[in-house]
Backbone as a chain_set.jsonl record, in Angstrom:
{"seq": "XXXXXXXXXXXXXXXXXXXXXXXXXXXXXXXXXXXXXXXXXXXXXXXXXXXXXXXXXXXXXXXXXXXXXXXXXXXXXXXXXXXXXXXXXXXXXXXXXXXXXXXXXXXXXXXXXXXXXXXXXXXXXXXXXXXXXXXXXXXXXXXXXXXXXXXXXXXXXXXXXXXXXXXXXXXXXXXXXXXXXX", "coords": {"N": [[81.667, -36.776, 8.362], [80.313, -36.506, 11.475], [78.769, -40.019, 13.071], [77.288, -39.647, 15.438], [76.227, -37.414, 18.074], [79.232, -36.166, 19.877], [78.094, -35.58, 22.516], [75.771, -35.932, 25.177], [74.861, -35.355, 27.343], [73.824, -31.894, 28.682], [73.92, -28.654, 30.617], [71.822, -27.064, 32.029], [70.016, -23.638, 32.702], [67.183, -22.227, 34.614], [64.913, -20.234, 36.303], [63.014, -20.392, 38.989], [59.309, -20.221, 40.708], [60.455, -18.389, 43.081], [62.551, -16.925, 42.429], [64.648, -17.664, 42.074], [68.263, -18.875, 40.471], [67.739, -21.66, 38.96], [69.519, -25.111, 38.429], [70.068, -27.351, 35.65], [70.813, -31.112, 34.51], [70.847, -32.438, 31.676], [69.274, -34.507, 28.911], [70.464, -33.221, 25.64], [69.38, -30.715, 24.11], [68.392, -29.429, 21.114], [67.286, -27.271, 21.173], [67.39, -25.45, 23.04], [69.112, -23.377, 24.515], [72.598, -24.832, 25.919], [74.563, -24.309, 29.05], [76.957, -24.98, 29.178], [77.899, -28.288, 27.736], [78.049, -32.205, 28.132], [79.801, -35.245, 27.665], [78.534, -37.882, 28.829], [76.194, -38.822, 30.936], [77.523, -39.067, 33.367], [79.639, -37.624, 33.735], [78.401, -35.326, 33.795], [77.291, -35.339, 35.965], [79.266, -35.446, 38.107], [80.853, -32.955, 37.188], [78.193, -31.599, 38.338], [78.465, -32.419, 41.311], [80.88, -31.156, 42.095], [81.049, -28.251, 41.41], [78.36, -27.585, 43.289], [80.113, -28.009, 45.756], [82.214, -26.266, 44.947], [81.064, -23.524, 44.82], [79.508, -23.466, 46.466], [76.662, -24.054, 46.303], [73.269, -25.397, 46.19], [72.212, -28.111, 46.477], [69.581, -29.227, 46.182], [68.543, -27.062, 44.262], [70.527, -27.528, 42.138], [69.825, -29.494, 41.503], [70.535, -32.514, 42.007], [69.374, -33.466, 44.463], [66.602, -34.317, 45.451], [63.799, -33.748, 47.093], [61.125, -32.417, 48.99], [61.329, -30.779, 51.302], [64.147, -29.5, 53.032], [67.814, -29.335, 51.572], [70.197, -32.213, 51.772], [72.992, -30.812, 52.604], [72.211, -28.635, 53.774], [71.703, -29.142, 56.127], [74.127, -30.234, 57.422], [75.05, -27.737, 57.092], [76.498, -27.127, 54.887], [74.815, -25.619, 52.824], [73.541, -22.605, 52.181], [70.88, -22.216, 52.354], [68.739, -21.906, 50.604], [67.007, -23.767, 49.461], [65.305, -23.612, 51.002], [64.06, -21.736, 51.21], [65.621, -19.264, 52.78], [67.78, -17.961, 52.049], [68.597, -14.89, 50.671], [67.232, -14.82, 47.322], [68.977, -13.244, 45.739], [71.726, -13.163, 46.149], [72.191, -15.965, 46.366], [71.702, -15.967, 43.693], [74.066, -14.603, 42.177], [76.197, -16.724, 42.854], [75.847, -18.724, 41.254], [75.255, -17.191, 39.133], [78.141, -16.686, 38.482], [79.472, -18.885, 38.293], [78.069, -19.918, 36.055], [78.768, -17.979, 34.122], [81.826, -18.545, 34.407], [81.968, -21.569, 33.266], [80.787, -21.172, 30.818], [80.994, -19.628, 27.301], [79.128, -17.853, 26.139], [78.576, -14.858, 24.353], [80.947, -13.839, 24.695], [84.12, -12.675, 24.456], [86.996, -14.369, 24.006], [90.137, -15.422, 24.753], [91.994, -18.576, 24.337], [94.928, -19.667, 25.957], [97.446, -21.944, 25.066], [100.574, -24.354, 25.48], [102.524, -24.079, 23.194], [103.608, -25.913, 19.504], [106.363, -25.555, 20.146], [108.801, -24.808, 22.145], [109.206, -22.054, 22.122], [107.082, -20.58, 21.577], [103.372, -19.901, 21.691], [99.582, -21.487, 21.565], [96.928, -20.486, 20.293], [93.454, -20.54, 20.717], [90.106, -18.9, 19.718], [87.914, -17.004, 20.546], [85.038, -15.754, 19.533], [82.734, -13.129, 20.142], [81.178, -15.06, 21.89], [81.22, -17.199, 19.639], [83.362, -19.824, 18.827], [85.887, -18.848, 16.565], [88.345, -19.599, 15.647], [91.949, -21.03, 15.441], [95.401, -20.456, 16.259], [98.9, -20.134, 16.224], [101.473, -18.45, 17.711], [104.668, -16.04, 18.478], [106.523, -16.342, 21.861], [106.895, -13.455, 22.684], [105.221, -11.493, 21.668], [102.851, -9.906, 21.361], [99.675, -9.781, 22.619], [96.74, -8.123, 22.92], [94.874, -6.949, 21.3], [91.883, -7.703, 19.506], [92.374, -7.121, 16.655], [95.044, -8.084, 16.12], [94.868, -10.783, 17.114], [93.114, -11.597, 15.345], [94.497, -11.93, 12.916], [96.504, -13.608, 13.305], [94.673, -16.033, 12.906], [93.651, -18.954, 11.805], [91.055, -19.426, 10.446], [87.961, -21.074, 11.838], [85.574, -23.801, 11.293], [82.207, -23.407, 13.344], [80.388, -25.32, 15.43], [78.103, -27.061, 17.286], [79.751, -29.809, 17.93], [82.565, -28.658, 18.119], [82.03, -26.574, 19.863], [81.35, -27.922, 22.084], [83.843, -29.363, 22.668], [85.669, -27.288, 23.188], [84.743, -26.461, 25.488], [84.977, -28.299, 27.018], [87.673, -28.74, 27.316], [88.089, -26.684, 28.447], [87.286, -27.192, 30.977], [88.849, -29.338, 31.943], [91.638, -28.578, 31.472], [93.467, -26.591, 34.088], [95.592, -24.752, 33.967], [95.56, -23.404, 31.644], [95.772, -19.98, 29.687], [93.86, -17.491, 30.305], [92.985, -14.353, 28.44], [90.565, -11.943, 28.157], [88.402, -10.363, 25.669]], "CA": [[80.794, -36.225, 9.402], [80.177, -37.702, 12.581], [77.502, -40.654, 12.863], [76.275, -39.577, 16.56], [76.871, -36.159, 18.794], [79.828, -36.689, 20.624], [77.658, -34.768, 23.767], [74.842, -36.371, 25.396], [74.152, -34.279, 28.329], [73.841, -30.549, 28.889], [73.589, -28.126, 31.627], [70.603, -25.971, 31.289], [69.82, -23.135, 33.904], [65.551, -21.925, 34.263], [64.222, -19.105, 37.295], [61.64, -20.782, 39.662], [59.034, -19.027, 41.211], [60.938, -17.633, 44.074], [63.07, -16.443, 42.036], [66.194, -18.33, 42.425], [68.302, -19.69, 39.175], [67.9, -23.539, 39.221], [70.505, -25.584, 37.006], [69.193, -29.058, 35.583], [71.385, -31.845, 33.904], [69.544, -32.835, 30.926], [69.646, -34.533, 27.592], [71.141, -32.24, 24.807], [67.863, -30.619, 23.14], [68.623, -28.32, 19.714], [66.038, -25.807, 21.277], [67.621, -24.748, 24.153], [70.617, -23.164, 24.979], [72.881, -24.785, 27.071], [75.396, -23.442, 29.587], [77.895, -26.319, 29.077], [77.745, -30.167, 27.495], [79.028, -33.487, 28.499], [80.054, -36.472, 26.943], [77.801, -38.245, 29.018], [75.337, -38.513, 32.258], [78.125, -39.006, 34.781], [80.515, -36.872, 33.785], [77.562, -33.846, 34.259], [76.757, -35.508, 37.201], [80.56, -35.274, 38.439], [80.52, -31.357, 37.374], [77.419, -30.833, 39.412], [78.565, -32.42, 42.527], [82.173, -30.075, 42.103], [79.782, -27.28, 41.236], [77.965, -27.37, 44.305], [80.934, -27.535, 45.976], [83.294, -25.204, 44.791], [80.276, -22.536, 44.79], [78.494, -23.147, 47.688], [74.718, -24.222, 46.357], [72.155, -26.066, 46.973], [71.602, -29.436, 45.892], [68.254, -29.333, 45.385], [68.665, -26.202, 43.143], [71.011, -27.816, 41.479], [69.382, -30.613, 40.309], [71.354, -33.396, 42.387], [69.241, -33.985, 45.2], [65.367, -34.079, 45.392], [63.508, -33.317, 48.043], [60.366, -31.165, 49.14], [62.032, -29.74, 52.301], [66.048, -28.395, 52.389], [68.965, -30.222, 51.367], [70.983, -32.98, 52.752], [74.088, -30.199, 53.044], [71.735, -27.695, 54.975], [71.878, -30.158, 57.724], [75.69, -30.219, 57.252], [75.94, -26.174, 56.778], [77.199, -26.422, 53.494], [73.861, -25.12, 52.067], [73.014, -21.502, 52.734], [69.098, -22.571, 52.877], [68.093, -21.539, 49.322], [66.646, -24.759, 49.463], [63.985, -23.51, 52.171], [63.783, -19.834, 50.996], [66.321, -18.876, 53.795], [68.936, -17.559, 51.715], [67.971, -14.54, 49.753], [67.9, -15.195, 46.121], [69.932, -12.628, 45.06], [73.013, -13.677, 46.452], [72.138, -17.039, 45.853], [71.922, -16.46, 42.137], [75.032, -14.174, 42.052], [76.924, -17.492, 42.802], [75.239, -19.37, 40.214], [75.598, -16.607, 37.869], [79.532, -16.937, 38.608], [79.412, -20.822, 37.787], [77.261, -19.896, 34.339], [80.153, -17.489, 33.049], [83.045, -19.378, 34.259], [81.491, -22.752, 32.221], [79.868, -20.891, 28.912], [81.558, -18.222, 26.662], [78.575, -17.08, 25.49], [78.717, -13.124, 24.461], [82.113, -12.934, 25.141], [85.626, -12.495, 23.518], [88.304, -14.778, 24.948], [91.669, -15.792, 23.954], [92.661, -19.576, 25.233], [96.14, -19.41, 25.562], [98.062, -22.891, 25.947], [101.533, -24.577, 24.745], [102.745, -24.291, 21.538], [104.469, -26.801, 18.946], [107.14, -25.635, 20.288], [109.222, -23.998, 23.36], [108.9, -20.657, 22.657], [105.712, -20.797, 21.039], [101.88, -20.848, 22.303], [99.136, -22.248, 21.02], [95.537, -19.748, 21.234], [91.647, -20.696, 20.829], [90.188, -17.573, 19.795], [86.205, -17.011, 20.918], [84.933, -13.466, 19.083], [81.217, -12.647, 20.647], [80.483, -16.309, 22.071], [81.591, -17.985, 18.731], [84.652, -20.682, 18.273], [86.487, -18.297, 15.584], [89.652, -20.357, 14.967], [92.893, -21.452, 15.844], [96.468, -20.644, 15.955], [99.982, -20.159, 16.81], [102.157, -17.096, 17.937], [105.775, -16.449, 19.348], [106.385, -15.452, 23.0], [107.586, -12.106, 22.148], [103.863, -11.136, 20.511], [101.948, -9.054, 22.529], [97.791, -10.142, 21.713], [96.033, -7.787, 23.653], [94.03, -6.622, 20.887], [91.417, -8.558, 18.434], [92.953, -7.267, 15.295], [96.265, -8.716, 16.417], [94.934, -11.669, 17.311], [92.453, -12.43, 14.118], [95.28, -11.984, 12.09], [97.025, -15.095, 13.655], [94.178, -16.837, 13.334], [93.239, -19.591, 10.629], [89.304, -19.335, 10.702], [87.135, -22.896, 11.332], [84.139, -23.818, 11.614], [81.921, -23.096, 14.416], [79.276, -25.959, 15.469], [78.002, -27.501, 18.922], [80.593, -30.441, 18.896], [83.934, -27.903, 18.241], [81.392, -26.238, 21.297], [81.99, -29.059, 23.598], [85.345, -29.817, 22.555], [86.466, -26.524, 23.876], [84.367, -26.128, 27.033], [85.548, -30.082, 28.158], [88.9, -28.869, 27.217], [88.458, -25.33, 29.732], [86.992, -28.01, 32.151], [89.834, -30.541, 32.255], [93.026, -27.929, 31.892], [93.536, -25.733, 34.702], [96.848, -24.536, 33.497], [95.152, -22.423, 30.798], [96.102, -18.92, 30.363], [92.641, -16.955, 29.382], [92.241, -13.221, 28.304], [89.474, -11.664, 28.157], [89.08, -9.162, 25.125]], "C": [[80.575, -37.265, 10.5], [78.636, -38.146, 12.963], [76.247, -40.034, 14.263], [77.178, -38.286, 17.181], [77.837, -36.956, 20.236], [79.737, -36.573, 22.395], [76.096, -35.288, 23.826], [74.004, -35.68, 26.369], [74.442, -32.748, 28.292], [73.51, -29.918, 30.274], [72.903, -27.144, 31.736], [70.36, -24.781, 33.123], [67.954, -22.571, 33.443], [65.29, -21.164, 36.063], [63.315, -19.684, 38.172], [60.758, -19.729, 40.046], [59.244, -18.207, 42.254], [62.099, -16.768, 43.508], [64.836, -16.684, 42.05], [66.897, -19.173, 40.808], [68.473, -21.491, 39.564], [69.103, -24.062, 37.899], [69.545, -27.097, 37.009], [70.327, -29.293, 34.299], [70.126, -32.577, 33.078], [69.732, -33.382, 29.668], [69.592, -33.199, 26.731], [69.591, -31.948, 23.994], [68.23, -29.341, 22.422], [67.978, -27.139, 20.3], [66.884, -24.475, 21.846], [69.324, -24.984, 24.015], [71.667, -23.507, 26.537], [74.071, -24.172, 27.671], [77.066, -24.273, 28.973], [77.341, -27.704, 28.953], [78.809, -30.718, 28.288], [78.845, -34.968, 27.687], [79.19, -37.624, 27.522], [77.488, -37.833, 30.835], [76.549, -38.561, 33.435], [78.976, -38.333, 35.256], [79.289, -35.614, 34.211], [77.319, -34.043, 35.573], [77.851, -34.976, 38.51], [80.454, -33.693, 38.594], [79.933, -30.88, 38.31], [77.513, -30.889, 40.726], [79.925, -31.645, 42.876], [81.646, -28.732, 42.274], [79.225, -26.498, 42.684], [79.072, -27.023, 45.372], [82.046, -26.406, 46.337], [82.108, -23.715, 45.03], [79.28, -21.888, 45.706], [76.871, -23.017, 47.579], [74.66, -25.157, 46.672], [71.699, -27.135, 46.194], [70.256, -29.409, 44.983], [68.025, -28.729, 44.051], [69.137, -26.263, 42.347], [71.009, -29.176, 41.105], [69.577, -32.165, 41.038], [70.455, -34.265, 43.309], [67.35, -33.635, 45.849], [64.63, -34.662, 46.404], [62.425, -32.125, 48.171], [61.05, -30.442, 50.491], [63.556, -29.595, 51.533], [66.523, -30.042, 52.25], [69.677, -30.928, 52.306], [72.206, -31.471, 53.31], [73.624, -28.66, 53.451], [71.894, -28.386, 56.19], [73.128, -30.285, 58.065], [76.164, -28.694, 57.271], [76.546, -25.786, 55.75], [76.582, -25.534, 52.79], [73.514, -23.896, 52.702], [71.557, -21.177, 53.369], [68.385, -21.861, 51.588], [67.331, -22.424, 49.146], [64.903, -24.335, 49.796], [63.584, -21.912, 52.047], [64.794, -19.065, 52.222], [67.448, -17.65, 53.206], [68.42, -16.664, 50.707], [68.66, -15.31, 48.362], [68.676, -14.366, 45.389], [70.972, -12.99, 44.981], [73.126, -14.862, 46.197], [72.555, -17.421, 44.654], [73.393, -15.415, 41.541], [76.299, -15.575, 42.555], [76.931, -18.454, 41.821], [75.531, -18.666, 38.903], [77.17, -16.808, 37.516], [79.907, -18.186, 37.917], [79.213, -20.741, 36.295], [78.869, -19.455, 33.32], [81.26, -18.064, 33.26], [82.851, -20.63, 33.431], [80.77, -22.323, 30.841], [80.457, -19.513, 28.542], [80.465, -17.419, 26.251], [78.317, -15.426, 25.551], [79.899, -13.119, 24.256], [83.446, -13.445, 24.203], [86.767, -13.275, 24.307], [89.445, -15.563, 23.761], [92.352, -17.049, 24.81], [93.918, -19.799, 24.646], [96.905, -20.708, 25.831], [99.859, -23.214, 25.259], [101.556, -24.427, 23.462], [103.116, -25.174, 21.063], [105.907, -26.446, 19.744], [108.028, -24.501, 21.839], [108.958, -22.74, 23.646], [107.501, -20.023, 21.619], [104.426, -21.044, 22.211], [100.612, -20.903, 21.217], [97.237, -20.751, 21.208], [94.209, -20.349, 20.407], [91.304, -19.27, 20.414], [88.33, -17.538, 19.744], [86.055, -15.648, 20.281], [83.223, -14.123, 19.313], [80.617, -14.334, 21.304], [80.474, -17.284, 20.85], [82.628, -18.351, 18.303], [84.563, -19.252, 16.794], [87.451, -19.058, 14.847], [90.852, -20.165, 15.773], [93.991, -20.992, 15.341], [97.727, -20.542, 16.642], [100.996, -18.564, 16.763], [103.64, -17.24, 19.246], [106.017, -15.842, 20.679], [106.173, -14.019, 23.34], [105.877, -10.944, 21.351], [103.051, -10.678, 21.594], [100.225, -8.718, 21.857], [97.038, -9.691, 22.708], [94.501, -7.057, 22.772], [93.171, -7.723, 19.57], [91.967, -8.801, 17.417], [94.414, -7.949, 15.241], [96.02, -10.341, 16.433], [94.189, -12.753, 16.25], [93.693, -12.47, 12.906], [96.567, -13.338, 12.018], [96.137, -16.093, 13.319], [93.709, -17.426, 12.238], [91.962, -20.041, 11.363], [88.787, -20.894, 10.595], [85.996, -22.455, 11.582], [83.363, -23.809, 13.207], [80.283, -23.953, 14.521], [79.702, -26.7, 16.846], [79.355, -28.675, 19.194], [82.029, -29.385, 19.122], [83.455, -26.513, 19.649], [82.289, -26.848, 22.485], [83.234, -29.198, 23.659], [85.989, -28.626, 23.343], [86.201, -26.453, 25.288], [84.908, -27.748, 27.88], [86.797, -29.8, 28.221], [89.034, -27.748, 28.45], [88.697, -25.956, 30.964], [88.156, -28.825, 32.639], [91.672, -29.686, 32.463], [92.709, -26.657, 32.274], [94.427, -24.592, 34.162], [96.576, -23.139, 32.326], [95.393, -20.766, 31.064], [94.762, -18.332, 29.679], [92.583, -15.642, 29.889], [91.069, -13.259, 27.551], [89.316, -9.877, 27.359], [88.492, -8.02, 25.307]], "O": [[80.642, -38.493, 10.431], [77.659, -37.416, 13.131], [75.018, -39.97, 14.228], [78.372, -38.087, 16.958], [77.512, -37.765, 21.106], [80.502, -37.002, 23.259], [75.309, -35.164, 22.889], [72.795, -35.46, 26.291], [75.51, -32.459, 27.753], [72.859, -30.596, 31.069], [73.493, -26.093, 31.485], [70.527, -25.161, 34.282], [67.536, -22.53, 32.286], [65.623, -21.903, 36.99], [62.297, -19.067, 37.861], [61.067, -18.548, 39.89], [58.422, -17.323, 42.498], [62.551, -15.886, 44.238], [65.827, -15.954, 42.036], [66.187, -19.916, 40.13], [69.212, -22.163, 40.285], [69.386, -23.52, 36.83], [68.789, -27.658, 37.802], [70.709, -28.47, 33.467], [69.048, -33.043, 33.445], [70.525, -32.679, 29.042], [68.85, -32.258, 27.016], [68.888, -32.792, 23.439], [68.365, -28.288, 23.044], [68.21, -26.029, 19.822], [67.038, -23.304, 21.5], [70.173, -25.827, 23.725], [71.666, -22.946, 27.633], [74.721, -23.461, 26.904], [78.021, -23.746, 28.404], [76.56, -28.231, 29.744], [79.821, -30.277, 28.832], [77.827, -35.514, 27.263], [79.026, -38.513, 26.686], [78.062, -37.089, 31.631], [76.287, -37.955, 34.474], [79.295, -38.18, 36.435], [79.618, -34.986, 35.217], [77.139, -33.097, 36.339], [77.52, -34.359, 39.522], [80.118, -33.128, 39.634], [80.41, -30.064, 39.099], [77.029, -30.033, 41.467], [80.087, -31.489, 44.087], [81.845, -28.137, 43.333], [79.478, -25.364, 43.09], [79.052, -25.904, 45.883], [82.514, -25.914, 47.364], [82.7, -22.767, 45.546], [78.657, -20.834, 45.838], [76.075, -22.353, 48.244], [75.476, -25.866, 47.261], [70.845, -27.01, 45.316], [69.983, -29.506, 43.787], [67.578, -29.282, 43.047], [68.835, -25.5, 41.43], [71.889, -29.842, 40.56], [68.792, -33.032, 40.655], [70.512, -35.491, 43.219], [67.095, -32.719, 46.631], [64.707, -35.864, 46.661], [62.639, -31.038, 47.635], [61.197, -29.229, 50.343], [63.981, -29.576, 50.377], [66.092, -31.161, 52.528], [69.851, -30.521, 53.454], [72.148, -31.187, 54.506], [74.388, -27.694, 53.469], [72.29, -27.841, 57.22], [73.273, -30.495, 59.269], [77.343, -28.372, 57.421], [77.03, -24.682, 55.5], [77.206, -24.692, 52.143], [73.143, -24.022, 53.869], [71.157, -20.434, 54.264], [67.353, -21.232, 51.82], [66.49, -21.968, 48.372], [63.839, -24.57, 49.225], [62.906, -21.195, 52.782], [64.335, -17.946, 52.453], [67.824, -16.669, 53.847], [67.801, -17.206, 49.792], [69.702, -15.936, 48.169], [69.088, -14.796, 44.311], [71.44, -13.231, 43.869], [74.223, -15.149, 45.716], [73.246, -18.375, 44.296], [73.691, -15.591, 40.36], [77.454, -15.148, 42.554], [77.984, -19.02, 41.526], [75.917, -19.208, 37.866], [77.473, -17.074, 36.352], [80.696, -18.244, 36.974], [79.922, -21.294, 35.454], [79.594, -20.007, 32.492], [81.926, -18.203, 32.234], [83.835, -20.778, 32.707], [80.303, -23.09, 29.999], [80.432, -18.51, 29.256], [80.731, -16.249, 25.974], [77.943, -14.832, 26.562], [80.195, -12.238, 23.449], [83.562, -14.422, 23.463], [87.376, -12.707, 25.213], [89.479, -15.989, 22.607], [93.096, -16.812, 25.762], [94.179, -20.03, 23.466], [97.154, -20.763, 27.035], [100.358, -22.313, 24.584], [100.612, -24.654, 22.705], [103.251, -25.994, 21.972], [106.582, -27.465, 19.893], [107.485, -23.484, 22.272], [108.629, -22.234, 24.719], [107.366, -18.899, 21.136], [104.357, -21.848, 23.141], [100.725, -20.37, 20.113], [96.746, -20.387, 22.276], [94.39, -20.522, 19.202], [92.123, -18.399, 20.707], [87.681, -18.09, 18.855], [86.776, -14.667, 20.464], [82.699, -15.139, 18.858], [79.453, -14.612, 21.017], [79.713, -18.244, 20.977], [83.181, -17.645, 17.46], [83.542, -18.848, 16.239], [87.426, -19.176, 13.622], [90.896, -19.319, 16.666], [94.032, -20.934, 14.112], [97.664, -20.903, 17.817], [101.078, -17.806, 15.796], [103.774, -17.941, 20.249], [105.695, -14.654, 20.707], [105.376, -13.57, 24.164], [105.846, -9.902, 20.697], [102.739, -11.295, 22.613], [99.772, -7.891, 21.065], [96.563, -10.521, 23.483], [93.438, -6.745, 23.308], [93.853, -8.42, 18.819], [92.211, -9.921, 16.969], [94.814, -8.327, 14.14], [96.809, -11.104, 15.877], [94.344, -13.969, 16.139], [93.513, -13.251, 11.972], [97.226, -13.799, 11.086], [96.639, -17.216, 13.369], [93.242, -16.622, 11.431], [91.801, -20.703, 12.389], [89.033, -21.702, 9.7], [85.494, -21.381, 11.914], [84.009, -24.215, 14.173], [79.263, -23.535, 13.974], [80.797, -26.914, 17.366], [79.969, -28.652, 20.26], [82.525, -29.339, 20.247], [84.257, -25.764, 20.206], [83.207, -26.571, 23.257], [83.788, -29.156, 24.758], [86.853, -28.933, 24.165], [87.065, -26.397, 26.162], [85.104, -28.019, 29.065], [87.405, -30.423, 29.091], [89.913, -27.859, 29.304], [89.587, -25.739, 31.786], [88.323, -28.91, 33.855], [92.574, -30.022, 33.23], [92.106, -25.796, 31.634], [93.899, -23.504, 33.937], [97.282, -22.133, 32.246], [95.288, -20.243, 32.173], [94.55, -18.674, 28.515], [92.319, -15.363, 31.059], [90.627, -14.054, 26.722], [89.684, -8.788, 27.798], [89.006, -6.986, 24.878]]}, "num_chains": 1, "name": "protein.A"}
């Protein structure tokens, strides 16, 4: 067993009272569910400034950049003004919500599809309801569009927060991934 969690930070999301979803980088706490871990503070920190980024929020809202008025990248235009109540929050949190499900399986059925041992071989991850299921291997030629097809490939493991992280750092780091969705 391992002496210490190989995940130190987490990415937690919480509603303010305007009604906007906020994200916060945070030590890993058993209570709470988070969206996605990290191996440590800089790598979450990294995420959140990609995050913002690629998604188009708001610093502040996302944890990065604190401040009672708007954000440095309202002054720049990057920030819609969620910051300052400008930007409704609907739309706001429909980008945020986007971010949540692309970084956390939870609920859902997916099939990570990557190389195999071998050429004409791949390799799949298999998520059933938001829970690591297990691992295995199948030949090009195999058509896994359905569960029962695909639990039947699959040699069952165990399902605990680090074999968590291990997959979501692994979604994070290879693009390349082929992922249905069952």
């Amino acid at each position: 067993a391992l002496r210490r969690t190989i995940f130190t930070h987490a990415l937690y999301s919480f509603k303010d009272d305007n009604g906007y979803i906020n994200l916060k980088i945070d030590v890993v706490d058993g209570r709470k569910k988070p969206i996605t871990t990290f191996s440590n503070r800089d790598s979450a920190k990294q995420f959140m400034h990609k995050a913002v980024e690629t998604y188009s929020l708001c610093q502040k809202l996302a944890g990065i950049y604190n401040t009672k008025g708007s954000c440095f990248n309202y002054s720049i235009k990057t920030c819609h003004g969620a910051c300052i109540n400008k930007e409704e929050a609907e739309s706001y949190n429909e980008r945020v919500l986007e971010l949540i499900e692309k970084n956390s399986y939870s609920g859902q059925n997916l099939a990570i599809i990557d190389r195999g041992r071998e050429i004409d071989e791949r390799s799949v991850i298999y998520i059933k309801n938001g829970i690591f299921y297990g691992v295995g291997f199948f030949d090009l030629n195999y058509q896994i569009n359905h569960p029962e097809v695909l639990e039947s490939l699959i040699t069952p493991m165990q399902n605990n927060r680090d074999t968590q992280h291990i997959i979501q750092s692994y979604l994070r780091k290879n693009k390349r991934l082929k992922i249905l969705r069952l």
